[in-house]
N, C-alpha and C positions, 0 to 999 in steps of 0.2 A: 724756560728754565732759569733764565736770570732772574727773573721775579721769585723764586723762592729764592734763589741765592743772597739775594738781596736782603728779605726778607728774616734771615737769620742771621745778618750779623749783629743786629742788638744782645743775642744771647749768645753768641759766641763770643761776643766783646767780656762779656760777663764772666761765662768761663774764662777766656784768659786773665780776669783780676782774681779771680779765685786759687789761680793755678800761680800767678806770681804771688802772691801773699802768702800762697803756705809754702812756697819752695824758703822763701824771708824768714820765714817760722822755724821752718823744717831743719835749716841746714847746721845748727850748732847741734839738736839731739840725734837725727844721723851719723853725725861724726860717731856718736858716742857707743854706737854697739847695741848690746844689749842691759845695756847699766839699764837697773829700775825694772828687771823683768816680775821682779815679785811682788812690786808695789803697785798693779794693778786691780787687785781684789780691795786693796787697801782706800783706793783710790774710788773704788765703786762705795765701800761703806761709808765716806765721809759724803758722797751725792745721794745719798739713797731718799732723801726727800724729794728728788727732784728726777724726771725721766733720763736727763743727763748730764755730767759733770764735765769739769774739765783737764784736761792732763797737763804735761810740761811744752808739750807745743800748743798751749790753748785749742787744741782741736777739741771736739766733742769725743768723750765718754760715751761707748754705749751702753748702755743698763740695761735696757730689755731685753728679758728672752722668753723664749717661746718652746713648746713643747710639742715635739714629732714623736708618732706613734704613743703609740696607749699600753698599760701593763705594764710588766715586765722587764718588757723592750721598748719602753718610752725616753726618751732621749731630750735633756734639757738645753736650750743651746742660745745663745743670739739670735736677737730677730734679725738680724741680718749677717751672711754668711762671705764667704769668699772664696770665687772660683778664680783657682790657681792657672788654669789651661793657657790662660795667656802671658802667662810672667816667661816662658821659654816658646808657646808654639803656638802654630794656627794663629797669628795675629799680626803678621808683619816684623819687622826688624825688630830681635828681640834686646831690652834697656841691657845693661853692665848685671851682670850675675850676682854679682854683691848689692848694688841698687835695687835689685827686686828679693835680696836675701833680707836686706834693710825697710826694703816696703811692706811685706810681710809681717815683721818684725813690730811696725806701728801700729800694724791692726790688728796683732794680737794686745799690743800696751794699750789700744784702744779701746778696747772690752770686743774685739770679737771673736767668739769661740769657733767658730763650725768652719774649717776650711777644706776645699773639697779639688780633689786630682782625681788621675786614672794610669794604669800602666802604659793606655796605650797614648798618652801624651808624650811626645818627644820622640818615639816610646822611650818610656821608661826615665827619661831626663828629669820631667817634672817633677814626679814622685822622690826623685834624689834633690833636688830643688827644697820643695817643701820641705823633708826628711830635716835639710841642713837648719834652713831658716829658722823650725819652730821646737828643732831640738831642749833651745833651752826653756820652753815651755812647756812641757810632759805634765800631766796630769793639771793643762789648763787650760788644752786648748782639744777639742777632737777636728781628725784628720779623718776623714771619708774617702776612698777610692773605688777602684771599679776593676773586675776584668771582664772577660769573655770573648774580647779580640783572640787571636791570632797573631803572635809575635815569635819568631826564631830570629836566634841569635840576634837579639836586639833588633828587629827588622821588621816592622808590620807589614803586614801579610792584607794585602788590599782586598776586602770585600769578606772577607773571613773570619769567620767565627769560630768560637771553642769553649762549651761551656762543658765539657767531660769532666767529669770528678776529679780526675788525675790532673787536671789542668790549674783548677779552681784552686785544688790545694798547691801545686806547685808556684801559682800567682801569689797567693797567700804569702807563702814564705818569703820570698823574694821581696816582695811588698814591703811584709815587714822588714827589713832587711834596709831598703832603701827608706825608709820612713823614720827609723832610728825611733821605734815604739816597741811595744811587748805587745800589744794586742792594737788589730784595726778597728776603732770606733763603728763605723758604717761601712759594710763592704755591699757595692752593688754588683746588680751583673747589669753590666754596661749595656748589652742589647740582646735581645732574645734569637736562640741559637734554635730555631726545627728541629735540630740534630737531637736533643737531649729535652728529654722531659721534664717541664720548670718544677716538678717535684721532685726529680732528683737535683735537681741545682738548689734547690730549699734545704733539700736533707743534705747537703754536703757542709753547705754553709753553716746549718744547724749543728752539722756535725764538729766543726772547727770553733761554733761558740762553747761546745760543751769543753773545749778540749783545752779553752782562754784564749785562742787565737784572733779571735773573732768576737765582738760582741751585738754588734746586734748585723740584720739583713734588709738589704733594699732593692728595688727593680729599676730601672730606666727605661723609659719609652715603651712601655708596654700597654696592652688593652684592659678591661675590665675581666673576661675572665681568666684569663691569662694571672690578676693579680690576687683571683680567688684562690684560685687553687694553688699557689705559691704560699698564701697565707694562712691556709688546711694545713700546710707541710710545716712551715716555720715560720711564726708573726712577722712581717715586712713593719719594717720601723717608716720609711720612707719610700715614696718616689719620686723619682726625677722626670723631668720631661722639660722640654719646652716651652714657657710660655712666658707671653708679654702680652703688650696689647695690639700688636699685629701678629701672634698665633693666640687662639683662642678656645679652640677645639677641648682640650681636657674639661673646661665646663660642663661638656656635653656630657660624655659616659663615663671618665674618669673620677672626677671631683663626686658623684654621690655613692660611691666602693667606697671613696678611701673615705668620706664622712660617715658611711654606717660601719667601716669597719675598724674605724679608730686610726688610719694612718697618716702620715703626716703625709707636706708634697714642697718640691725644695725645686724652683723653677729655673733652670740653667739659662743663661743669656737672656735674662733679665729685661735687658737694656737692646735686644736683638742686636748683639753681637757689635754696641755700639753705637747704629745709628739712628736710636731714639735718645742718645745723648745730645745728639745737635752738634758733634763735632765733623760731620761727611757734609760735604756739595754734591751737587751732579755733576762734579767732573773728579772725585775721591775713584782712585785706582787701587787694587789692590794686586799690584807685582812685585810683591819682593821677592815670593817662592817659599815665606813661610806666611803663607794667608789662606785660611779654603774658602772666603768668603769670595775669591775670585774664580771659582766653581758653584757660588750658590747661587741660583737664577734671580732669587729677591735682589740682588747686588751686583748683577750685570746692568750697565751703565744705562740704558734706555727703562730699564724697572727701577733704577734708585731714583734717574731725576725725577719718578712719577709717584715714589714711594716715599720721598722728603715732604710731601703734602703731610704726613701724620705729625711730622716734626713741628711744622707751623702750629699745628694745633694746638701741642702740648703748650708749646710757648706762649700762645694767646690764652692760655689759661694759666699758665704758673707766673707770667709779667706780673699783673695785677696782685697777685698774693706773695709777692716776693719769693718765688722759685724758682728752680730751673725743669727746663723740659723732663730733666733727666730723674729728678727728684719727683717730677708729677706719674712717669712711669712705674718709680720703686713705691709709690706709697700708694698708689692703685693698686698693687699688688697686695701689701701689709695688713689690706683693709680685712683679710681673710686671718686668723688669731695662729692657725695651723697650717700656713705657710713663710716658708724662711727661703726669700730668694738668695741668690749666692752671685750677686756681680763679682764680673773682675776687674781690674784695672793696673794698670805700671805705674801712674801719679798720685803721688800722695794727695794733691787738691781734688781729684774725683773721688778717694776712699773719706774725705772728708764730706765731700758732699755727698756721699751714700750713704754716709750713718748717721748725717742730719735727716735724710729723707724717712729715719721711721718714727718722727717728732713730729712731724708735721699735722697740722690740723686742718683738716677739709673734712668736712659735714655732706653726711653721707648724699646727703640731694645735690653737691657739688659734684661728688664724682659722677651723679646721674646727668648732669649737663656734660662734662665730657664724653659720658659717654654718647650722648647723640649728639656730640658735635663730632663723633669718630662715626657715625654710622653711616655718611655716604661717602666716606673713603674705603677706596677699592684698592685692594695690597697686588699691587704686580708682581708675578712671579712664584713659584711653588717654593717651599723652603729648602729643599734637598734636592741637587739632582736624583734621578733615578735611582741609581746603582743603593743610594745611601736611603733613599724612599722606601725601598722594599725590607728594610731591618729595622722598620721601624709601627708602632702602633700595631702590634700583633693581638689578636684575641686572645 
């Protein structure tokens, strides 16, 4: 174990110059609010020669975007997105509520559009979170949420699902409500309920885009046909699931549904929850009491020190091309036109280097050497316990 340990701190030394240089950067246009909210389109037209510009904290511009689902219900957005979950939950001690109202705040001046919550985060906290942060961005930025948990009286309801008509709509509103929007961009159903027929969770949702509540519909963590017959009832703009390059699996049966059937796919934990960024050792704890990663078996202490082996890898391949690990998993990812991962982060220096990573130039027989320098590593540990295994990948 010390030998990996060791073995990463060249790039973690890296990260941390990355991470004091833009805090150097960072800390006069923080002060400032949200002065200049409008001069981000402005700011893309005068880069538009070039894949990205640059803003008033010299960070990168991101100009790319990318288009989820087809039709109708096709949806234009940043190639690269931002998952909010961890700005209040599930991630350990959460930063100052104004610092992560402010970090938000950057990556929308940053150019990225697509940012993505759920009711049952916090519950309900996040959703008021985003809501505040990107208020003064309405018609330039889409917010994406989710229900199908089980919540009373602000209280999730462990292991419980609810995806009844009556529910969905009552989420809905609520939703809106906390989001401080007229209509939800992308409403998913967070995870599939046996209770209710995913065609009636289609037509509800369908129901609430005719009505402007609502405009377009997505699934999470589901199977192939499971996302047919949701999209007989009412076109799925997107899906969520899992993947990086230690889950893999939607290659299999998911990835050729949503390419014959025109949908997009928007990869949650990106970065698997962090420690393909290169910033955990095998001796990183997760007890604060807001982490689930110290419920997830990949991240019980004897599967991480054996699962930091992927991390070497990244790094011995992104050294030599001036990367970081963390960038060599986001652009592995991008190589696909109709997917838009959605990392999170609390640091403005990692939102910096995630919207550099969809610049980046690796040739496609590059990524075919990482990928068999990943194939005789063996990932310890299942992603989910149990409990959370059985609501997930449903047919």
């Amino acid at each position: 174990m010390n030998s990996v340990k060791e073995r990463m701190v060249p790039d973690m030394r890296r990260r941390s110059v990355l991470r004091a240089a833009a805090a150097l950067m960072a800390a006069p246009a923080l002060a400032g609010g949200v002065a200049g909210a409008g001069t981000v389109a402005e700011r893309r037209g005068a880069s538009a020669g070039g894949s990205e510009g640059k803003g008033s904290l010299d960070l990168p511009l991101l100009t790319r975007r990318r288009t989820l689902g087809s039709g109708r219900f096709s949806m234009e957005v940043s190639a690269l997105g931002f998952g909010a979950m961890g700005a209040n939950y599930n991630r350990g001690v959460s930063p100052d509520r104004n610092a992560m109202i402010r970090l938000l705040r950057q990556a929308a001046e940053h150019g990225v559009t697509l940012f993505d919550t759920a009711q049952a985060y916090g519950p309900l906290t996040n959703e008021e979170l985003v809501g505040e942060a990107l208020a003064p961005y309405r018609g330039k930025v889409a917010i994406s949420t989710k229900f199908g948990h089980r919540i009373v009286n602000g209280v999730y309801q462990a292991g419980k699902l609810d995806s009844r008509p009556e529910n969905i709509r009552r989420v809905a509103e609520a939703s809106l409500k906390r989001l401080k929007v007229d209509a939800i961009e992308l409403f998913y159903q967070h995870r599939f309920d046996p209770e209710v027929p995913v065609e009636d969770v289609a037509g509800t949702v369908g129901d609430l885009i005719r009505e402007g509540k609502v405009r377009r519909f997505g699934l999470c963590e589901v199977g192939p046909e499971t996302i047919r017959r949701a999209h007989a009832e009412q076109p799925v703009t997107a899906v969520q699931s899992e993947y990086h390059l230690m889950w893999r699996e939607p290659e299999k049966d998911i990835f050729p549904v949503l390419e014959e059937l025109g949908i997009g796919f928007v990869p949650y934990s990106p970065l698997n929850r962090g420690l393909l960024g290169g910033d955990m050792t095998p001796y990183t704890r997760f007890d604060s009491g807001n982490d689930n990663r110290d419920t997830l078996p990949r991240f019980a202490p004897e599967a991480l020190a054996k699962n930091l082996m992927i991390v070497e890898i990244l790094n011995r391949f992104g050294r030599p091309r001036g990367i970081t690990g963390a960038q060599v998993a986001l652009g592995w990812l991008l190589r696909r036109d109709w997917i838009v991962p959605i990392p999170g982060t609390t640091s403005l220096s990692h939102l910096e280097e995630n919207i550099r990573a969809v610049s980046l130039a690796v040739r496609s027989e590059e990524w075919k050497e990482l990928e068999d320098a990943l194939a005789g590593v063996t990932i310890v540990g299942e992603r989910y316990p149990l409990e959370q295994q059985r609501q997930i990948w449903k047919n």
